[in-house]
C-alpha positions as a LaTeX table, in Angstrom:
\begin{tabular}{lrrr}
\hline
Residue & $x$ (\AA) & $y$ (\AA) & $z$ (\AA) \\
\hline
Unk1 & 43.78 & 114.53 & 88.52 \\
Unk2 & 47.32 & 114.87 & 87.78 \\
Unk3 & 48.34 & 115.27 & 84.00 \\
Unk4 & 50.66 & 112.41 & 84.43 \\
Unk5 & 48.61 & 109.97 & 85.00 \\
Unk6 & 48.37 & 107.68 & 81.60 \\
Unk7 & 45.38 & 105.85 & 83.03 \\
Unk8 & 43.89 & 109.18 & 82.41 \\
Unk9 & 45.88 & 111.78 & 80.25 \\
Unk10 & 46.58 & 109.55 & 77.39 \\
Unk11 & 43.82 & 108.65 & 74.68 \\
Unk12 & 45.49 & 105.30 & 74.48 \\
Unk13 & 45.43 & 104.22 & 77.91 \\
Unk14 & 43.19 & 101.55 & 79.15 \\
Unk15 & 39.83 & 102.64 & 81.07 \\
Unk16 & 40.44 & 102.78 & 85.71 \\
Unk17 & 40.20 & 99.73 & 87.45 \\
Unk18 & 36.54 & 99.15 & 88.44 \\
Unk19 & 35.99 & 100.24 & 92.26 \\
Unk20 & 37.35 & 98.10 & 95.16 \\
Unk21 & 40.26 & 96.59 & 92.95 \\
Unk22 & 43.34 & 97.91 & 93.42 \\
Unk23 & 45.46 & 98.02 & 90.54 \\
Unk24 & 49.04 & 96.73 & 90.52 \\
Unk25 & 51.92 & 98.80 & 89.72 \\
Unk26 & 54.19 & 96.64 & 86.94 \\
Unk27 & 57.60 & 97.50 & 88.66 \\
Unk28 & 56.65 & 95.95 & 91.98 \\
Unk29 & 56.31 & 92.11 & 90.80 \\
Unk30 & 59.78 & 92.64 & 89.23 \\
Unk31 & 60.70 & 93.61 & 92.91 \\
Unk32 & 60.33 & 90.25 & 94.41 \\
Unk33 & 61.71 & 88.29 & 90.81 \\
Unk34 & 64.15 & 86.40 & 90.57 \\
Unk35 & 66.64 & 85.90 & 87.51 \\
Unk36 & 65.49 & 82.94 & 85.58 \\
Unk37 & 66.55 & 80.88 & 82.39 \\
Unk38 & 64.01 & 83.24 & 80.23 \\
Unk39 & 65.66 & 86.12 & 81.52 \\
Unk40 & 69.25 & 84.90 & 80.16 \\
Unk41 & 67.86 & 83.74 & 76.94 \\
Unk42 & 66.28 & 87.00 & 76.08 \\
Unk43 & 69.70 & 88.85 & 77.37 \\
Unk44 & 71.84 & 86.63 & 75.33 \\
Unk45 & 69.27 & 87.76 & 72.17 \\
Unk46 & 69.75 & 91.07 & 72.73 \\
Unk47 & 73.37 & 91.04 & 73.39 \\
Unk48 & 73.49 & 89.49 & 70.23 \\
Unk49 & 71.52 & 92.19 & 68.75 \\
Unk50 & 73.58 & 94.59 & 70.32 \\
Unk51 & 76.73 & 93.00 & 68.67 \\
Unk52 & 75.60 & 93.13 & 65.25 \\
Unk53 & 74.89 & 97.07 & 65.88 \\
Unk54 & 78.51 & 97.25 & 66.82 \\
Unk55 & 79.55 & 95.61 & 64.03 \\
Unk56 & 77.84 & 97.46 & 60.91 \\
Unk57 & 78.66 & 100.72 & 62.80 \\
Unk58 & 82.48 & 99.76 & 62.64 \\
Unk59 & 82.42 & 97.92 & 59.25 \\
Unk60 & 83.73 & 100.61 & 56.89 \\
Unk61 & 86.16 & 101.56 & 59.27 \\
Unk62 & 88.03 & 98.62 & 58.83 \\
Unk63 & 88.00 & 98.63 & 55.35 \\
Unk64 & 88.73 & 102.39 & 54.66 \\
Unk65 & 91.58 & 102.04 & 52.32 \\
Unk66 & 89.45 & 99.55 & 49.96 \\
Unk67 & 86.62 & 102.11 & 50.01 \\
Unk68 & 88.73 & 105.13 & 49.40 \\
Unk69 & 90.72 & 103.70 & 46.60 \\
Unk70 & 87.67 & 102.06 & 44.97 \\
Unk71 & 85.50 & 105.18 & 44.64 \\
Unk72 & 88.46 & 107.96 & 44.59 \\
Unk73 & 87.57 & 109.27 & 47.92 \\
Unk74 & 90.03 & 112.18 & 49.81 \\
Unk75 & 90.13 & 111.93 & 53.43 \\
Unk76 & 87.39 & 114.30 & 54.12 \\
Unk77 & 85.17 & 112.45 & 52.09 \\
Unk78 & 86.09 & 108.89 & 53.94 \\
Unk79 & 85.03 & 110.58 & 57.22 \\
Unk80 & 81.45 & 111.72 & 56.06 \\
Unk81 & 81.04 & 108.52 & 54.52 \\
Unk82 & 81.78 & 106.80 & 58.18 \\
Unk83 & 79.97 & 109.76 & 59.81 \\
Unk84 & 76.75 & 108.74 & 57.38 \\
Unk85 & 75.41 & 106.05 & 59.32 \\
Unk86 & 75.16 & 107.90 & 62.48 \\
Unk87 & 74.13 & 111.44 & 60.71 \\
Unk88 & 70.82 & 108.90 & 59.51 \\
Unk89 & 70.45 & 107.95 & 63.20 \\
Unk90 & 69.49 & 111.20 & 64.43 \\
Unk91 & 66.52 & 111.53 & 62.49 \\
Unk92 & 65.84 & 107.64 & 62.92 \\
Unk93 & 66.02 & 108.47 & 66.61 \\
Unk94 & 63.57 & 111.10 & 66.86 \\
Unk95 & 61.49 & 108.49 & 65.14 \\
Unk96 & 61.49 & 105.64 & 66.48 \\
Unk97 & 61.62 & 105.92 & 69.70 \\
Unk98 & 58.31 & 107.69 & 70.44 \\
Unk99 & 57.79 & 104.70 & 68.15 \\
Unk100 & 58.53 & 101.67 & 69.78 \\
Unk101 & 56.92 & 103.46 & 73.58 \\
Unk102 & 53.06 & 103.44 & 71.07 \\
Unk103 & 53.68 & 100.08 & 69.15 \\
Unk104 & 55.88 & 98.08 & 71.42 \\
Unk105 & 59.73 & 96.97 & 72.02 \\
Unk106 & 59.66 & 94.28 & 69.92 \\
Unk107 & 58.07 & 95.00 & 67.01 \\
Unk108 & 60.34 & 97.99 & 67.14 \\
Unk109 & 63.25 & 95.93 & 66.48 \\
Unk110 & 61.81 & 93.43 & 64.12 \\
Unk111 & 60.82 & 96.68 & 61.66 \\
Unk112 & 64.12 & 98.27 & 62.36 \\
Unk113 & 66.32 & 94.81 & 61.67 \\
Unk114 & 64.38 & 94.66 & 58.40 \\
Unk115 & 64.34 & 97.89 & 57.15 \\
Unk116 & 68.32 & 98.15 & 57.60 \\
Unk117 & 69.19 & 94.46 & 55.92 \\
Unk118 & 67.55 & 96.16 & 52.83 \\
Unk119 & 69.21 & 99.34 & 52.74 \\
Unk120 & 72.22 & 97.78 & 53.66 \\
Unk121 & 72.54 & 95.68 & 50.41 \\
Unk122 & 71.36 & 98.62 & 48.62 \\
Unk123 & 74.12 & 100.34 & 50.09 \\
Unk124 & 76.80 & 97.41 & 48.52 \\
Unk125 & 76.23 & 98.24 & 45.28 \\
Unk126 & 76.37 & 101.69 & 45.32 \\
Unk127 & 78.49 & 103.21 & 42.16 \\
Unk128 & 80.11 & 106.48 & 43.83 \\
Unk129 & 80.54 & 108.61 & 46.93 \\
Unk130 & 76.75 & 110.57 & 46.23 \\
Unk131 & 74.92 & 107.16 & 46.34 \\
Unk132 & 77.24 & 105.05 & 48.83 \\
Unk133 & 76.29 & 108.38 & 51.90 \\
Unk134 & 72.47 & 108.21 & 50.72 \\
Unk135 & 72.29 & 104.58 & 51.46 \\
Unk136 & 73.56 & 104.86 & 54.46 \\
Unk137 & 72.56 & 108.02 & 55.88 \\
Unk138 & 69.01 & 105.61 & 55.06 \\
Unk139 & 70.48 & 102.56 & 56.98 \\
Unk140 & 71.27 & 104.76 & 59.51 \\
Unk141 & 67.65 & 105.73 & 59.58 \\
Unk142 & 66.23 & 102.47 & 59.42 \\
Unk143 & 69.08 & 100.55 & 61.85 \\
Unk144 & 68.23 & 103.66 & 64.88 \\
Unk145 & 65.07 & 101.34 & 65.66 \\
Unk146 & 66.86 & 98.56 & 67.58 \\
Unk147 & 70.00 & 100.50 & 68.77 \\
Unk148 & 67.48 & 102.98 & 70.58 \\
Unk149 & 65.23 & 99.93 & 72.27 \\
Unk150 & 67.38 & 97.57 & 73.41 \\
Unk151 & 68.65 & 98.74 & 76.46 \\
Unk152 & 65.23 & 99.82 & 77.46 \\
Unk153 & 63.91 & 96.84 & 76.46 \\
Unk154 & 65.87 & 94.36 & 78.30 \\
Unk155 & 65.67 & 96.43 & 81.05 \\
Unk156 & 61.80 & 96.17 & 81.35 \\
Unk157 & 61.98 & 92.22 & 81.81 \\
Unk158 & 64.46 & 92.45 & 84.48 \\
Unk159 & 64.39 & 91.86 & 88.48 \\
Unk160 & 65.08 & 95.01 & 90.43 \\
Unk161 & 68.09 & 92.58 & 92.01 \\
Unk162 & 69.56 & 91.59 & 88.96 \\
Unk163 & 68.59 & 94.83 & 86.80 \\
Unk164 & 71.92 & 97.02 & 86.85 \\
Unk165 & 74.55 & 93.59 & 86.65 \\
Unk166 & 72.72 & 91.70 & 84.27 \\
Unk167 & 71.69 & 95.29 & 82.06 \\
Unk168 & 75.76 & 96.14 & 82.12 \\
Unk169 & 76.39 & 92.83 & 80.62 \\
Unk170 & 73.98 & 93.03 & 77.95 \\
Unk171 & 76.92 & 95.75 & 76.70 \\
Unk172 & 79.61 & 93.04 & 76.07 \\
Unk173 & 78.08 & 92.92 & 72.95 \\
Unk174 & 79.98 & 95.80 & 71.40 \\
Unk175 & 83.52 & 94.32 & 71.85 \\
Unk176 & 82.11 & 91.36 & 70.26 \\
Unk177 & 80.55 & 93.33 & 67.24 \\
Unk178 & 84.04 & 95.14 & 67.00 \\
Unk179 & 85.29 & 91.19 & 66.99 \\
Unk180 & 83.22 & 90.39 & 64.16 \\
Unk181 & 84.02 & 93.25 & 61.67 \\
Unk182 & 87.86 & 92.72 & 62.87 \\
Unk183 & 87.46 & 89.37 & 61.53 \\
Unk184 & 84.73 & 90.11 & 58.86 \\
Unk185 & 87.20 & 92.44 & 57.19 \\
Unk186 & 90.10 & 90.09 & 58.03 \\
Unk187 & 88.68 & 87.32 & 56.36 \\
Unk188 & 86.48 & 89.13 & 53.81 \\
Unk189 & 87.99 & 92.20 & 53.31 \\
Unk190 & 90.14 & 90.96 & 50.21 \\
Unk191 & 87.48 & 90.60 & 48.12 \\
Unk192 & 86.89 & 94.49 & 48.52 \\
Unk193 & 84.51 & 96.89 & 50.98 \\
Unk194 & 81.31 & 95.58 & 49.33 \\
Unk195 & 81.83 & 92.19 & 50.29 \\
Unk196 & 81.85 & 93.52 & 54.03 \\
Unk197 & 78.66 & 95.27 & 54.32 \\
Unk198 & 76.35 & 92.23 & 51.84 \\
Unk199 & 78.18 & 90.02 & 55.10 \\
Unk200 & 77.12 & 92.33 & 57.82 \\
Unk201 & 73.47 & 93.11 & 55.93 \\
Unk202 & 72.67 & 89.23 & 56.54 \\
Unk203 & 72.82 & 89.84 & 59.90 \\
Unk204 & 69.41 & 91.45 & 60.19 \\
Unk205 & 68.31 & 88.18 & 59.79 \\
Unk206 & 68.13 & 87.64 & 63.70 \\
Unk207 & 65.28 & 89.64 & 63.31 \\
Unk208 & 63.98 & 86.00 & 63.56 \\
Unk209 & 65.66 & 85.31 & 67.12 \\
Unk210 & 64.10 & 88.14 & 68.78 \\
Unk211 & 60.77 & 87.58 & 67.49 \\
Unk212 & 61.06 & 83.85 & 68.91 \\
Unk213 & 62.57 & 84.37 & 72.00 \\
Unk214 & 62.20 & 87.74 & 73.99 \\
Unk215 & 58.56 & 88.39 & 75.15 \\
Unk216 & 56.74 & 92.04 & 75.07 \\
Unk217 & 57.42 & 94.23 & 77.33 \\
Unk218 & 55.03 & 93.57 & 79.85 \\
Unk219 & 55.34 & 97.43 & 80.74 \\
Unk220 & 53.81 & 98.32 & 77.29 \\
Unk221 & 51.53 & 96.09 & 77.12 \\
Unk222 & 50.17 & 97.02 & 80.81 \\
Unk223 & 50.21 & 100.62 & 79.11 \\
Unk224 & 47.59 & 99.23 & 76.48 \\
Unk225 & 45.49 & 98.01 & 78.95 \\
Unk226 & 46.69 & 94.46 & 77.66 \\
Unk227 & 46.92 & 93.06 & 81.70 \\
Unk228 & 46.45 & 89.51 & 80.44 \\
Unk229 & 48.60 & 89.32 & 77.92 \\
Unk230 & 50.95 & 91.57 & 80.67 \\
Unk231 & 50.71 & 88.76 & 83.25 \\
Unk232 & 51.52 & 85.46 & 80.99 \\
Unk233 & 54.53 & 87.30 & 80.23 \\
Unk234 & 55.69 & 87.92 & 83.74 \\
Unk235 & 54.78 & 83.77 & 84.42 \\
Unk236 & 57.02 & 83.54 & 81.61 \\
Unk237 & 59.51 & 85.21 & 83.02 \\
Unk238 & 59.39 & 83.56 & 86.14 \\
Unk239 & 56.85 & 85.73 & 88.59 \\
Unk240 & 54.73 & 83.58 & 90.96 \\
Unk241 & 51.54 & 84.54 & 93.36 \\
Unk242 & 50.08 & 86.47 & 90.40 \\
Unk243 & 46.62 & 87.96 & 91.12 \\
Unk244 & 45.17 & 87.99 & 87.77 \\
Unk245 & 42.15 & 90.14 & 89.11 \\
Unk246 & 44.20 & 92.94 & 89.83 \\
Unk247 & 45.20 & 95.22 & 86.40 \\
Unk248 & 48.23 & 95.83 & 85.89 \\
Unk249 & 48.97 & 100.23 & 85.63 \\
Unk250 & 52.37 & 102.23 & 84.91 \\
Unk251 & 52.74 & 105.51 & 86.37 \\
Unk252 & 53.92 & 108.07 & 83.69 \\
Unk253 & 53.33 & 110.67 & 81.24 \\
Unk254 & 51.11 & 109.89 & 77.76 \\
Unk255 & 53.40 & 107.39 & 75.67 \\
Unk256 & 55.98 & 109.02 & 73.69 \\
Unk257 & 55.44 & 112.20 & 74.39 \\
Unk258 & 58.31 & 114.87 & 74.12 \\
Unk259 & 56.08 & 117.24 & 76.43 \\
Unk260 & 56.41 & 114.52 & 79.61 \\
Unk261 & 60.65 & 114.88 & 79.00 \\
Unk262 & 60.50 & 118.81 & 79.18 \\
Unk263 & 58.29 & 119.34 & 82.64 \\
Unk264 & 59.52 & 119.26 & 86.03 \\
Unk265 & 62.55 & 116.81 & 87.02 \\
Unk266 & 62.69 & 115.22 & 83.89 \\
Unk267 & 63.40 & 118.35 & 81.97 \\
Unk268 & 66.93 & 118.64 & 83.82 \\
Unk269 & 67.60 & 115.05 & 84.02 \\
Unk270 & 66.78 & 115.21 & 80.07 \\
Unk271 & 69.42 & 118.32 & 79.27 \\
Unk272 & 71.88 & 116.73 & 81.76 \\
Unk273 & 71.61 & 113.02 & 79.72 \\
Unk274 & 71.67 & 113.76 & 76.24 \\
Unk275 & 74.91 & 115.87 & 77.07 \\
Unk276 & 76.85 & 113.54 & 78.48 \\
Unk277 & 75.62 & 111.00 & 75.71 \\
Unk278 & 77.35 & 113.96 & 73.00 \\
Unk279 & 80.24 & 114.01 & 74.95 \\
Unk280 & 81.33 & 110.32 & 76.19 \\
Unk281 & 80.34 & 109.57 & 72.36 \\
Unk282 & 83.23 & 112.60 & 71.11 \\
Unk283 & 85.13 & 111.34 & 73.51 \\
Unk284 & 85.04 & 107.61 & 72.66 \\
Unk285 & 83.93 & 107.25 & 68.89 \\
Unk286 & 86.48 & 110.17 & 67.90 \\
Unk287 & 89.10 & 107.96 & 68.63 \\
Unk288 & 87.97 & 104.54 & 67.45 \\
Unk289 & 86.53 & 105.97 & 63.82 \\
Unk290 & 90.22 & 107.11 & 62.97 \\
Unk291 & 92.14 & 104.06 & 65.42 \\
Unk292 & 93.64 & 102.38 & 62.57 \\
Unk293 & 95.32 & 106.01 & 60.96 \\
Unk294 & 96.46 & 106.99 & 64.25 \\
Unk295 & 98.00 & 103.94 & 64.24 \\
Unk296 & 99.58 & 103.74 & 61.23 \\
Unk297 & 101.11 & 107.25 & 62.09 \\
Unk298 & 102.69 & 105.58 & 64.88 \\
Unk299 & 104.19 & 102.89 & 62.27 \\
Unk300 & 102.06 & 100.01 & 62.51 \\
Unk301 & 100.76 & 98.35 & 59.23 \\
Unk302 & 97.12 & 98.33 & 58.27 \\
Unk303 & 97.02 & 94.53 & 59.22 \\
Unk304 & 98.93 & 95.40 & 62.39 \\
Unk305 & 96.76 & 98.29 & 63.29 \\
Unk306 & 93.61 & 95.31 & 62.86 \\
Unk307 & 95.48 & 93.04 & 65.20 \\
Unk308 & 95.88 & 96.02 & 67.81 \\
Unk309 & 92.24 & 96.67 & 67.52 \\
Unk310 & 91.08 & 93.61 & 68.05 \\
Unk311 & 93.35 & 92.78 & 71.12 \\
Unk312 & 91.81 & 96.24 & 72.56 \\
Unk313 & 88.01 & 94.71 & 71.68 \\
Unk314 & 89.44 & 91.78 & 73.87 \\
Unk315 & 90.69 & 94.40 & 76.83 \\
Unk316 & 86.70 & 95.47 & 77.07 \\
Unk317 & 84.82 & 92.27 & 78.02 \\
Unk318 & 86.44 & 92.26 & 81.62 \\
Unk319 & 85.98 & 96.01 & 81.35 \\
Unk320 & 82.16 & 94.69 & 81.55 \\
Unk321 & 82.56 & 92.31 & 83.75 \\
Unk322 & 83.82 & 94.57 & 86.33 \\
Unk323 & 81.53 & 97.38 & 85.80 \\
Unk324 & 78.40 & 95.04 & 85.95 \\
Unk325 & 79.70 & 93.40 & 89.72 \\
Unk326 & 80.52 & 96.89 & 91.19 \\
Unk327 & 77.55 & 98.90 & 89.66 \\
Unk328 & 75.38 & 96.12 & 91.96 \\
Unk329 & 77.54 & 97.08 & 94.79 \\
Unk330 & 78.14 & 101.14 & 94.55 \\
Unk331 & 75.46 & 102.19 & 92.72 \\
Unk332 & 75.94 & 103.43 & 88.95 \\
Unk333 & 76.93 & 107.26 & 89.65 \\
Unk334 & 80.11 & 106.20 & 91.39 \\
Unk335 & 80.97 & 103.52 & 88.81 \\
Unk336 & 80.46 & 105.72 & 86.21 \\
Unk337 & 82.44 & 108.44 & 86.71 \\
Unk338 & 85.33 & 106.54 & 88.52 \\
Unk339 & 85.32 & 104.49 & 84.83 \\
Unk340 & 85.05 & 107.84 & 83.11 \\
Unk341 & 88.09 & 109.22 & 84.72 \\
Unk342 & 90.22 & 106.04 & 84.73 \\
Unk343 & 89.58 & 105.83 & 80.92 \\
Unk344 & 90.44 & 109.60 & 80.42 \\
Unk345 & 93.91 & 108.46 & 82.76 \\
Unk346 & 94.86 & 105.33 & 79.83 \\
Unk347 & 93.99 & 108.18 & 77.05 \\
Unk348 & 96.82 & 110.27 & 77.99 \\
Unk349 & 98.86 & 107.65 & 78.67 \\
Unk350 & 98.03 & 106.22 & 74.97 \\
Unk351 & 98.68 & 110.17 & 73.47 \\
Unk352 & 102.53 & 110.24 & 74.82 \\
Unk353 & 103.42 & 106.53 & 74.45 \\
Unk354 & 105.94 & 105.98 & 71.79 \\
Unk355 & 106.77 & 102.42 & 71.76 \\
Unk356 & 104.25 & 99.64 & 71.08 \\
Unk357 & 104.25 & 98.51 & 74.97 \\
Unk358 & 103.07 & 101.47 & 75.95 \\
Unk359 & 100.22 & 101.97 & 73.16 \\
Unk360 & 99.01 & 98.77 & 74.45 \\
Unk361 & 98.89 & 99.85 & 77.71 \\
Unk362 & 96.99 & 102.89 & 77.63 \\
Unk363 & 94.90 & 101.25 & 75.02 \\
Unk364 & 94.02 & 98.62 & 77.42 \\
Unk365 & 93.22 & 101.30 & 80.15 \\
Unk366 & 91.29 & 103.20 & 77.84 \\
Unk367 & 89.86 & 100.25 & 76.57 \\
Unk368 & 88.84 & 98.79 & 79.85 \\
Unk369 & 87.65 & 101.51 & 81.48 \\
Unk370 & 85.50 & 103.63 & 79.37 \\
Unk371 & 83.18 & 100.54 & 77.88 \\
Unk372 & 83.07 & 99.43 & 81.28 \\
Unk373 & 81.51 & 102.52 & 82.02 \\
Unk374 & 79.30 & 102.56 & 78.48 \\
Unk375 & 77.89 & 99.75 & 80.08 \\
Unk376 & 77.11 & 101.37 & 83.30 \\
Unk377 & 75.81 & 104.38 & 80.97 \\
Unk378 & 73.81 & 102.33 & 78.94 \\
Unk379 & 71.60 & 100.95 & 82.18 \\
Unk380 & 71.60 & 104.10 & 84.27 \\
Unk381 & 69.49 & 106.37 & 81.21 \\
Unk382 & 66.99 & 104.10 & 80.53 \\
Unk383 & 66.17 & 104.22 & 84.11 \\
Unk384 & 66.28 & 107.68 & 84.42 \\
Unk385 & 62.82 & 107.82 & 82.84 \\
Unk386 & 58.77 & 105.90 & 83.21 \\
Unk387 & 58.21 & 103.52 & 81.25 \\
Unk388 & 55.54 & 105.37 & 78.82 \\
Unk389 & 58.68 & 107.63 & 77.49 \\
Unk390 & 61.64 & 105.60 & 78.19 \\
Unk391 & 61.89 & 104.72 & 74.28 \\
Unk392 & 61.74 & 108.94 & 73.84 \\
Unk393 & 64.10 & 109.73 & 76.22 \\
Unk394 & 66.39 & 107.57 & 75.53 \\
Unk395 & 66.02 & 107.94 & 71.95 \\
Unk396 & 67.18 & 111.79 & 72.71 \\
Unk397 & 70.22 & 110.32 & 74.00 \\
Unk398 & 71.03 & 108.27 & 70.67 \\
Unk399 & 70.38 & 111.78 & 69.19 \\
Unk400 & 73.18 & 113.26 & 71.60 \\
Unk401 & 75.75 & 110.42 & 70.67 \\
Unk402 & 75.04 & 110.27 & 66.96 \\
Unk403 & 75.55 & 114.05 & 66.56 \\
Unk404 & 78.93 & 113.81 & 68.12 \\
Unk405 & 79.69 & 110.55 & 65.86 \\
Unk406 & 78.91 & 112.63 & 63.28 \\
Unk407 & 80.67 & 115.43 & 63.73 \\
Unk408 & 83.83 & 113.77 & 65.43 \\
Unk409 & 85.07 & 111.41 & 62.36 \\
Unk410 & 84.68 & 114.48 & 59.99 \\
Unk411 & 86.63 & 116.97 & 62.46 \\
Unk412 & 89.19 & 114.65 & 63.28 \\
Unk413 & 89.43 & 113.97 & 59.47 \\
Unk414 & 90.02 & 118.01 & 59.13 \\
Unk415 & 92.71 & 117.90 & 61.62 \\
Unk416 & 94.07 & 114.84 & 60.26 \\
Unk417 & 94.36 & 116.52 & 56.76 \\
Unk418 & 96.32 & 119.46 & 58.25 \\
Unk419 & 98.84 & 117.47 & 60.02 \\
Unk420 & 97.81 & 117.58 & 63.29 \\
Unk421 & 99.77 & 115.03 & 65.16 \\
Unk422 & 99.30 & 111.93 & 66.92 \\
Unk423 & 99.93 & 112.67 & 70.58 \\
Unk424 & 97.71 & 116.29 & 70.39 \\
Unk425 & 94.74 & 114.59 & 68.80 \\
Unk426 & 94.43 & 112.20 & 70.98 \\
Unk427 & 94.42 & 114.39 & 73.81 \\
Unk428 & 91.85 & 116.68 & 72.34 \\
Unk429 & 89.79 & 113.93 & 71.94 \\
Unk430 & 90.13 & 112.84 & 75.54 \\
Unk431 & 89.04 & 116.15 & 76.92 \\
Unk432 & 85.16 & 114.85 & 75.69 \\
Unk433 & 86.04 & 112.38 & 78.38 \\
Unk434 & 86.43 & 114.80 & 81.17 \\
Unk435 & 83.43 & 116.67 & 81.00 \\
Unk436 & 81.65 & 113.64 & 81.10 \\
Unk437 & 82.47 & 112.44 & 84.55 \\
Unk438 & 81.90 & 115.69 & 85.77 \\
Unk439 & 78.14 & 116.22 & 84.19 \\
Unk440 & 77.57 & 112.68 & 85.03 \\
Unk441 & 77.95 & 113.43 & 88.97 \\
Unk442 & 74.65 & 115.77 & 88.34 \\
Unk443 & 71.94 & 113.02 & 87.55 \\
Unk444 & 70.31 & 110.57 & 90.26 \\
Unk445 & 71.08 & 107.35 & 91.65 \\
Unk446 & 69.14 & 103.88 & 90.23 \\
Unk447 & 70.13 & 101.12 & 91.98 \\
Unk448 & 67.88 & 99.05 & 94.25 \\
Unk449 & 65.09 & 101.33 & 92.78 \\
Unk450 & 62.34 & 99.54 & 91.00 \\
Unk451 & 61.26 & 100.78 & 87.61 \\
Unk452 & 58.42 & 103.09 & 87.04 \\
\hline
\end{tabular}
């Protein structure tokens, strides 16, 4: 018997069918599904999830010159203190996601949402630079839970139809996170930095929302050998004709195991991912972490420099809305890297413009284009990989783009403090874009394809 069969290989996995009943692969009722009302409820949940993520990532951004006057910060500090989220992500990564494939998608995010609104508030009262990147190189940790699962998890619930469109939506949550911290800092900002994170820490609160309204995966639970529990989810979800007799199996590796990534195809589909992750992250968080300074160096005001961002948060959402109807219709490879390059195009363009027309411009072609293909990104890894280590693989991708969101705020903070100029640090940054389209044409096509 092959070593990747769970049913099997894993100590976890429920006992074989008894003889004569065929068991029932997970991925082929979603074939014949259609989208249903519990489908866009749970995507609107997680969308909202994914906005909050958005926003705390972003919040200290917008309230930089608060945070560096208040606690005497230089430059380079300010950049590891916006890196320190993400730096407590890559640990938190490694973590939880083996995590949430052995004790499910949602409880994943109910732990992670509560373990972050704590550290979070923890982090708001912090008395100086040593104690502020603790507490959040720990909300980091603690906040990697849901930002690793919720592609994943919203994918598992989905119709093979509707899967790529309606999994490229879910990502029109960021520009709405980057709305909220906009308007958080806009409206809250005055009363200093600490006021901005105690706002965004109540937001782990929806905690609640998920736990009410988006079901178990019914992939994990099939993995447990939980086919009953498996099955009233998919009625929930809308599946009809159900033979209850027939258990419910996932093909796979053991759950969560890093040994399943590293064999065979998906050891090179594993390198080739978390790659482009490190890259397309340089590439697009290098530039948003230090947006407003650029900005300012081009002679826009701080509250100017909030009004550009937000307008650019704006430029996304059809960005989305494009990427979701033509990943249904080309497939997410070409989509992808077509986005890639288009967005690398309106970075250039942004570098040399010099008047405020023409920063809008290639902001809204950067703008556009490269979350448009985020979203596109965001679908095509977690179906790279079966179900038992979807939450591990993909949780080696949040490793790849939280390294480079580490590292790129601090570097560009370096070449900020030497004087590097506008126009040439923009364009290094853009490079990360690049490379990106051209690894991306190396991994598979998804669409049509049911899970495994």
């Amino acid at each position: 018997m092959s070593t990747d069969d769970p049913v099997r290989s894993s100590p976890d996995a429920p006992a074989a069918p008894s003889p004569g009943i065929e068991a029932l692969p997970v991925g082929a009722v979603f074939a014949h599904m259609s989208l249903t009302s519990a489908h866009i409820k749970a995507g609107a949940t997680l969308l909202a999830a994914l906005a909050i993520e958005s926003w705390e990532m972003l919040s200290l951004t917008y309230v930089a010159g608060d945070l560096e006057r208040d606690l005497h910060m230089n430059s380079a500090q300010l950049g590891l203190v916006i890196s320190a989220l993400f730096l407590g992500m890559i640990p938190g990564a490694l973590v939880w996601g083996p995590l949430a494939d052995r004790i499910g998608r949602r409880r994943t995010c109910l732990w992670s949402f509560t373990g972050y609104g704590v550290l979070a508030v923890l982090s708001a009262l912090a008395p100086d630079f040593g104690l502020l990147m603790a507490a959040r190189v720990l909300s980091g940790f603690a906040f990697a839970g849901v930002f690793t699962i919720t592609f994943p998890y919203f994918e598992e619930l989905l119709p093979v139809r509707s899967r790529g469109r309606a999994a490229v939506f879910l990502a029109a949550g960021w520009p709405f996170g980057t709305l909220a911290a906009v308007g958080v800092a806009a409206l809250v900002g005055g009363h200093g930095w600490r006021a901005v994170v105690l706002v965004s820490a109540t937001a782990s609160l929806w905690a609640l929302a998920i736990r009410r309204w988006v079901p178990e995966s019914p992939y994990w639970l099939a993995q447990q050998g939980r086919s009953d529990e498996a099955y009233d989810v998919l009625a929930r979800l809308g599946a009809t004709d159900l033979d209850r007799t027939r258990p419910l199996t996932v093909p796979g590796p053991p759950a969560g195991s890093i040994r399943g990534l590293l064999k065979g195809s998906l050891a090179r589909v594993t390198v080739i991912q978390v790659a482009v992750n490190f890259l397309f992250s340089w590439g697009y968080w290098g530039l948003q972490s230090w947006l407003p300074t650029l900005l300012q160096d081009r002679g826009l005001s701080a509250s100017s420099s909030l009004g550009f961002v937000a307008v650019s948060a704006v430029f996304m959402i059809p960005g989305y809305v494009s990427a979701a109807w033509l990943t249904g219709r080309f497939g997410r490879k070409k989509v992808f890297v077509g986005y890639v390059l288009a967005a690398a195009a309106g970075g250039f363009f942004f570098a040399d413009a010099h008047t405020l027309t023409g920063l809008y411009a290639g902001m809204f072609g950067l703008s556009f284009f490269s979350l448009g293909a985020w979203g596109v990104w965001d679908a095509w890894v977690g179906e790279l990989y079966p179900s038992p280590v979807r939450g591990m693989g993909y949780s080696l991708g949040v490793v790849g783009q939280r390294v480079a969101n580490t590292a790129a705020p601090s570097l560009i903070g370096l070449l900020l403090a030497h004087s590097t100029g506008f126009t040439s640090t923009v364009i290094f940054i853009d490079l990360f874009l690049v490379a990106t389209a051209l690894l991306g044409l190396a991994l598979p096509e998804t669409e049509g394809k049911e899970l495994r």
